[in-house]
NUMARDO-773622 format. One record per residue: residue number from 1; x, y, z of N, C-alpha, C in turn. Coordinates in steps of 0.05 Angstrom, whole numbers. Layout:
BEGIN
rec nr: NUM	npx: X	npy: Y	npz: Z	capx: X	capy: Y	capz: Z	cpx: X	cpy: Y	cpz: Z .
...
//
This chain:
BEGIN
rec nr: 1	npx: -262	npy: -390	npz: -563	capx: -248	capy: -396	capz: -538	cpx: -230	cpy: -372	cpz: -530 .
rec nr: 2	npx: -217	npy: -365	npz: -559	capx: -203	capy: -340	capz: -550	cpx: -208	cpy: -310	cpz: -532 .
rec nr: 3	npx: -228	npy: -307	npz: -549	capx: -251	capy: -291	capz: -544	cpx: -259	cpy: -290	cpz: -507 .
rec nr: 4	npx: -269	npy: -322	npz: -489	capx: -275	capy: -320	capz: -473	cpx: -258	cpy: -314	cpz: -459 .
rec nr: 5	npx: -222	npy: -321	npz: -458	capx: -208	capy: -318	capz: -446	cpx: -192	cpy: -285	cpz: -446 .
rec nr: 6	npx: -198	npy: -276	npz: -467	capx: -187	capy: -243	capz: -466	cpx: -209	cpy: -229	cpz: -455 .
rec nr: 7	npx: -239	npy: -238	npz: -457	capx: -259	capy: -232	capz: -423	cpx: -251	cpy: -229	cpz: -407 .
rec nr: 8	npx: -243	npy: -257	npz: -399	capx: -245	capy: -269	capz: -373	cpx: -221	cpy: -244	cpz: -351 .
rec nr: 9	npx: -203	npy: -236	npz: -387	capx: -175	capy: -223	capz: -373	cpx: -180	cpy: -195	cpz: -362 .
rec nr: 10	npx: -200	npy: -181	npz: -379	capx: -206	capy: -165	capz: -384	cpx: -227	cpy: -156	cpz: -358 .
rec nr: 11	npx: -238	npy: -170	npz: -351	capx: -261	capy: -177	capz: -323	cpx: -234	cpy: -169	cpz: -298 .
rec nr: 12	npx: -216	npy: -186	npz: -297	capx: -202	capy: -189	capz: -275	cpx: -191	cpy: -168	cpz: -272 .
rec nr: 13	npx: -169	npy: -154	npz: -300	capx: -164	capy: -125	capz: -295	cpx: -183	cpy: -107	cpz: -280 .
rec nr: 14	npx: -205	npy: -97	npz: -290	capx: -221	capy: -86	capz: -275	cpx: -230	cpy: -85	cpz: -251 .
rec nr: 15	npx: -235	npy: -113	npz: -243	capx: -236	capy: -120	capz: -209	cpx: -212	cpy: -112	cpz: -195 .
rec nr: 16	npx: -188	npy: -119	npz: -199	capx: -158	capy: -101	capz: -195	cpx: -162	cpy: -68	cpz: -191 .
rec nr: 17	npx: -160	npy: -63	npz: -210	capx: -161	capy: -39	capz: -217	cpx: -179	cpy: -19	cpz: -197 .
rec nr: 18	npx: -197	npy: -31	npz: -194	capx: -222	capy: -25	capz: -177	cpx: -214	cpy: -22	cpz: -142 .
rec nr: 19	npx: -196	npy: -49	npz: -147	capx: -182	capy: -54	capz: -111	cpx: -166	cpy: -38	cpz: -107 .
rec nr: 20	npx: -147	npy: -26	npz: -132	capx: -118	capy: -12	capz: -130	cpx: -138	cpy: 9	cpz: -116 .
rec nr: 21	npx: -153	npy: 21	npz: -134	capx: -165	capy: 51	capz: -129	cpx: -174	cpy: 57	cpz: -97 .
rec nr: 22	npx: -184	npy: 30	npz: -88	capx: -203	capy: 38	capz: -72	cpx: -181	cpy: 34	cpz: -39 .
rec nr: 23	npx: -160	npy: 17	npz: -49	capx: -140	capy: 12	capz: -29	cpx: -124	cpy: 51	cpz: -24 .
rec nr: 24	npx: -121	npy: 63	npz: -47	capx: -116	capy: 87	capz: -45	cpx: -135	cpy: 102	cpz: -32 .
rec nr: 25	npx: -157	npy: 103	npz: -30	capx: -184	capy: 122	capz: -19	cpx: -176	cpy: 117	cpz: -2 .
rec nr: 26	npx: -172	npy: 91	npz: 10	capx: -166	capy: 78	capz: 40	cpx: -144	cpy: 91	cpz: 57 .
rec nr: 27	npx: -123	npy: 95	npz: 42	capx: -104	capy: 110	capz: 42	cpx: -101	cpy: 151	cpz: 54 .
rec nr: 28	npx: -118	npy: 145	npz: 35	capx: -128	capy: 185	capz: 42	cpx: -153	cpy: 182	cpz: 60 .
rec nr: 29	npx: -166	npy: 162	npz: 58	capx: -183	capy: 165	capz: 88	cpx: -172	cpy: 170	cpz: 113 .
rec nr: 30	npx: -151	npy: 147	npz: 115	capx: -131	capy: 144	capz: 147	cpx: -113	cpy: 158	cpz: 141 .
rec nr: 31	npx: -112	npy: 182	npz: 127	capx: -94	capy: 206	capz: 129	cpx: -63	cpy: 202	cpz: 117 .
rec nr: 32	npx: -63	npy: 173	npz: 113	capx: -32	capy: 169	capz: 105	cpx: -20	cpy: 186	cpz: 80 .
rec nr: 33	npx: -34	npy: 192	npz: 64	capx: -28	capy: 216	capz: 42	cpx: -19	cpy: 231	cpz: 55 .
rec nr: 34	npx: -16	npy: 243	npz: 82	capx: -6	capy: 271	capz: 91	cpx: 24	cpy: 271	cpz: 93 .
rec nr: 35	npx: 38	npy: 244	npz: 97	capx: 59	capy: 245	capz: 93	cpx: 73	cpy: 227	cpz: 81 .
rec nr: 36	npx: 57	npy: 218	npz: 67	capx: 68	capy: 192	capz: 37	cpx: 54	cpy: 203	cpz: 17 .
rec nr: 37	npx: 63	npy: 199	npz: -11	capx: 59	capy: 202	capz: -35	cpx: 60	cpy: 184	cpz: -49 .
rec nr: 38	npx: 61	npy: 174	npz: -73	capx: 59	capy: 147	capz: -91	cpx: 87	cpy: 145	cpz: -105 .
rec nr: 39	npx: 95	npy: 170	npz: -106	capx: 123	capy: 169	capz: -127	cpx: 137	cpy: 194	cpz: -115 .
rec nr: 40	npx: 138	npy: 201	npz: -87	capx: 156	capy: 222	capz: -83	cpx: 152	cpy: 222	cpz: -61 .
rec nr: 41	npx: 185	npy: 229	npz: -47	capx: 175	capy: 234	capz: -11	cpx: 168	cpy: 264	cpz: -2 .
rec nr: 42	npx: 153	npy: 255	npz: 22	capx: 143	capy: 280	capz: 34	cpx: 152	cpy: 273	cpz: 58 .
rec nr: 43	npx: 139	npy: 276	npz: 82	capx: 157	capy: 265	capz: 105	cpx: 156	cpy: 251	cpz: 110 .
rec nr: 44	npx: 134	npy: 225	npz: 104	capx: 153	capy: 186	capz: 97	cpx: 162	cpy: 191	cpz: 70 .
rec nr: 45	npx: 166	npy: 169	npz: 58	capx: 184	capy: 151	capz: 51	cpx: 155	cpy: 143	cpz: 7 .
rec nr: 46	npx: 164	npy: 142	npz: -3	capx: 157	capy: 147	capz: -27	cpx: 137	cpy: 120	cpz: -21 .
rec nr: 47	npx: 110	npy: 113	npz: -27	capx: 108	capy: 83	capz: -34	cpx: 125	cpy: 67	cpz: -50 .
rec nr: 48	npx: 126	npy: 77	npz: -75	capx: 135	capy: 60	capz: -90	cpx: 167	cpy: 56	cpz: -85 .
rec nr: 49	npx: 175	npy: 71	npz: -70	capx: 208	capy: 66	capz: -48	cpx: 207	cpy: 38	cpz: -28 .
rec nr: 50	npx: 177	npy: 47	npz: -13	capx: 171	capy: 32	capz: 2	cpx: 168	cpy: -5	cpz: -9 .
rec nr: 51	npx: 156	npy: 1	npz: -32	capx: 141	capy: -24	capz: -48	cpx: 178	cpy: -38	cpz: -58 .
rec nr: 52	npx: 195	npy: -22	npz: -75	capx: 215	capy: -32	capz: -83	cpx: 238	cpy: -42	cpz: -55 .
rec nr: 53	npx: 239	npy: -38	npz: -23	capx: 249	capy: -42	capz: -2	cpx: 242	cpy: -73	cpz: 1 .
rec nr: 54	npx: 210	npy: -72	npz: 6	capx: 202	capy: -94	capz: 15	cpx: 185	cpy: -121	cpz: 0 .
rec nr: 55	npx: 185	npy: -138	npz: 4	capx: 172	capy: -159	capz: -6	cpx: 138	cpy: -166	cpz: 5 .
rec nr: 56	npx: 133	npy: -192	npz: -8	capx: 108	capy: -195	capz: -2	cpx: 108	cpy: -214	cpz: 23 .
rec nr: 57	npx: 130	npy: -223	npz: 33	capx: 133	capy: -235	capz: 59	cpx: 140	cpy: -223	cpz: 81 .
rec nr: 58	npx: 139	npy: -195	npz: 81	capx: 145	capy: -185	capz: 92	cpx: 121	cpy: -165	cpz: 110 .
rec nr: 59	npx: 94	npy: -170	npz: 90	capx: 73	capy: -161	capz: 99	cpx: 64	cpy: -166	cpz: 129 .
rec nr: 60	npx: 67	npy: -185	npz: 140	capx: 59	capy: -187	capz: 169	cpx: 79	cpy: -156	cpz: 180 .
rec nr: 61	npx: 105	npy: -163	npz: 181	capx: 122	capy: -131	capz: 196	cpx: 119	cpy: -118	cpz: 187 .
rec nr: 62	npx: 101	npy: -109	npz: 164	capx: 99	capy: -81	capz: 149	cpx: 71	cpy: -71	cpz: 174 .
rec nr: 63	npx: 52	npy: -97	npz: 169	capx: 29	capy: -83	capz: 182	cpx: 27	cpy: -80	cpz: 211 .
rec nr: 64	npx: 43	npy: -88	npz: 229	capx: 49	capy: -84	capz: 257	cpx: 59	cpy: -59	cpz: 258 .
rec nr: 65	npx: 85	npy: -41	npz: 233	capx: 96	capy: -14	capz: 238	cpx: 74	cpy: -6	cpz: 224 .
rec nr: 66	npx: 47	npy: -12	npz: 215	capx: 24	capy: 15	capz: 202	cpx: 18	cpy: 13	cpz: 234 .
rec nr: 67	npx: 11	npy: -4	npz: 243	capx: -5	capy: -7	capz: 265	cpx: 7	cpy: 7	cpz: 301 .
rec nr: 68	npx: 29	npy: 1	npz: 304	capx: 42	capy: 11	capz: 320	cpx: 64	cpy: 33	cpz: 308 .
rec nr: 69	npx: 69	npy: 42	npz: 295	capx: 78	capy: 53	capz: 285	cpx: 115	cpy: 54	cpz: 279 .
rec nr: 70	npx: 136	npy: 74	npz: 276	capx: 164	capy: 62	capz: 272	cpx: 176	cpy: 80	cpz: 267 .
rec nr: 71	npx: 199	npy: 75	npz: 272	capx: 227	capy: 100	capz: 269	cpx: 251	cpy: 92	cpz: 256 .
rec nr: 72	npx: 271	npy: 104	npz: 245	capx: 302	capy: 96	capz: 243	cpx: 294	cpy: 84	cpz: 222 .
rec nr: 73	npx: 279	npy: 72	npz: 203	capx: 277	capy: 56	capz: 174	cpx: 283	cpy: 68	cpz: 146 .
rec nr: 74	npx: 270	npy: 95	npz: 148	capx: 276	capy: 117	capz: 131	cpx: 291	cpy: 143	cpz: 145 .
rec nr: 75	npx: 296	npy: 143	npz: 163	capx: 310	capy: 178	capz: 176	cpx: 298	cpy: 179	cpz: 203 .
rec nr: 76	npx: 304	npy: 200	npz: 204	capx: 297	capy: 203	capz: 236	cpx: 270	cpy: 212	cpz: 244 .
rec nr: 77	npx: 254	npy: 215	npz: 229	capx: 225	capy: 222	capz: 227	cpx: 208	cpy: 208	cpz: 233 .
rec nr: 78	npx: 194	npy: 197	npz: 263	capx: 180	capy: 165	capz: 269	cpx: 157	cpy: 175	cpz: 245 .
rec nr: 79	npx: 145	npy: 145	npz: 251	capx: 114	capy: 144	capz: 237	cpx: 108	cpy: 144	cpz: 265 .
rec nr: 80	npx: 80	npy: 159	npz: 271	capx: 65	capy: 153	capz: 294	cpx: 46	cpy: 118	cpz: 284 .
rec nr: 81	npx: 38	npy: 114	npz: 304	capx: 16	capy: 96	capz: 303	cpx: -7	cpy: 102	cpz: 290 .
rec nr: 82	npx: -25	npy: 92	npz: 275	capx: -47	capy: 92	capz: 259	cpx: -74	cpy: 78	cpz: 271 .
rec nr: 83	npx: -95	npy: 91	npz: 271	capx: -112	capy: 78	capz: 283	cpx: -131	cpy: 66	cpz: 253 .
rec nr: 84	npx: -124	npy: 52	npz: 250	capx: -128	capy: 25	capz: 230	cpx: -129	cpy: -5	cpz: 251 .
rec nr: 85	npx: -146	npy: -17	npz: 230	capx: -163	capy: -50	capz: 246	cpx: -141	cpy: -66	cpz: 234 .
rec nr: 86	npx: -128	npy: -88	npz: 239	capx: -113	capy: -111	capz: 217	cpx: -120	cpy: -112	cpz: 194 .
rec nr: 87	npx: -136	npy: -105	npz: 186	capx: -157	capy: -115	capz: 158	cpx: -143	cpy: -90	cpz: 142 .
rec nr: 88	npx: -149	npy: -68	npz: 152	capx: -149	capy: -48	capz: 135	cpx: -112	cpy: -40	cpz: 133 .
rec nr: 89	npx: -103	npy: -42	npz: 155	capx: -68	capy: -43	capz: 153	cpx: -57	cpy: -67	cpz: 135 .
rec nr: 90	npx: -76	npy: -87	npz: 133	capx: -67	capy: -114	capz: 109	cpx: -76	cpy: -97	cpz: 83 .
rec nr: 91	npx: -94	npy: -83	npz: 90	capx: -98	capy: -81	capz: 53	cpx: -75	cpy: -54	cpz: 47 .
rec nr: 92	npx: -76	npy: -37	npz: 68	capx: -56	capy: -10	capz: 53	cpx: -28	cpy: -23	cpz: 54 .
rec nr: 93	npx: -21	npy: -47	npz: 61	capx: 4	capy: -53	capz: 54	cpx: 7	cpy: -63	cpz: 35 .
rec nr: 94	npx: -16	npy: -89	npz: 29	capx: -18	capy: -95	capz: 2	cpx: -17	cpy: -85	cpz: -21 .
rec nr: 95	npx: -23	npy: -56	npz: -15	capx: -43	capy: -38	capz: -35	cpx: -1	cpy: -22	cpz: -45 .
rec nr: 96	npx: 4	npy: -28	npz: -27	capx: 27	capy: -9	capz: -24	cpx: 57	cpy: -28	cpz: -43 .
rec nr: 97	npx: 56	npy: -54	npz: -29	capx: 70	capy: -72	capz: -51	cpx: 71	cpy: -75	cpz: -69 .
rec nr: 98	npx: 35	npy: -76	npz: -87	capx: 29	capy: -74	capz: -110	cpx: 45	cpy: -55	cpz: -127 .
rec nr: 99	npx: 56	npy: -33	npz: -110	capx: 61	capy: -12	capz: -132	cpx: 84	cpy: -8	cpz: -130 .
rec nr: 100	npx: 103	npy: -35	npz: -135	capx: 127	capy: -40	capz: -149	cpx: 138	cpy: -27	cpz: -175 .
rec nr: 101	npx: 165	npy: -15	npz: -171	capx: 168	capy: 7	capz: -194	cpx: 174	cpy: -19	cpz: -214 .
//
């Protein structure tokens, strides 16, 4: 029984793991790497800055500023708008919470 359940754990990491990665590709697809990094700012705001700011309830107003974009939160540097679908601004936020320091 033990056995099935350190699987079962072991399965689910992977599927994770798999989402983290591919939420990142997603990431450097829509260009957001050009001015976010994972652990250091460039001209946004660090993710994992971002991830320690905000919560997981907070995901609806996160993905309206991917989507329309935002100013005054980190400095005076707007984010432009992103041409991202809902779907894909829900996952790079998600993707982005996850990575809680």
């Amino acid at each position: 029984m033990k056995a099935i359940y350190v699987a079962m754990m072991a399965a689910a990491g992977i599927v994770m793991a798999g989402q983290v990665h591919a939420d990142e590709a997603l990431a450097k697809a829509k260009n957001c790497m050009s001015c976010h990094a994972i652990d250091k700012k460039l001209v946004g705001p660090a993710y994992k800055d971002v991830a320690a700011k905000y919560k997981a309830a907070d995901t609806a107003k996160l993905v309206e500023k991917v989507k329309k974009g935002g100013s005054g939160v980190w400095g005076p540097v707007p984010m432009p708008p992103n041409n991202v679908t809902d779907d894909e601004a829900k996952k790079l936020v998600t993707w982005v919470l996850s990575l809680k320091k």
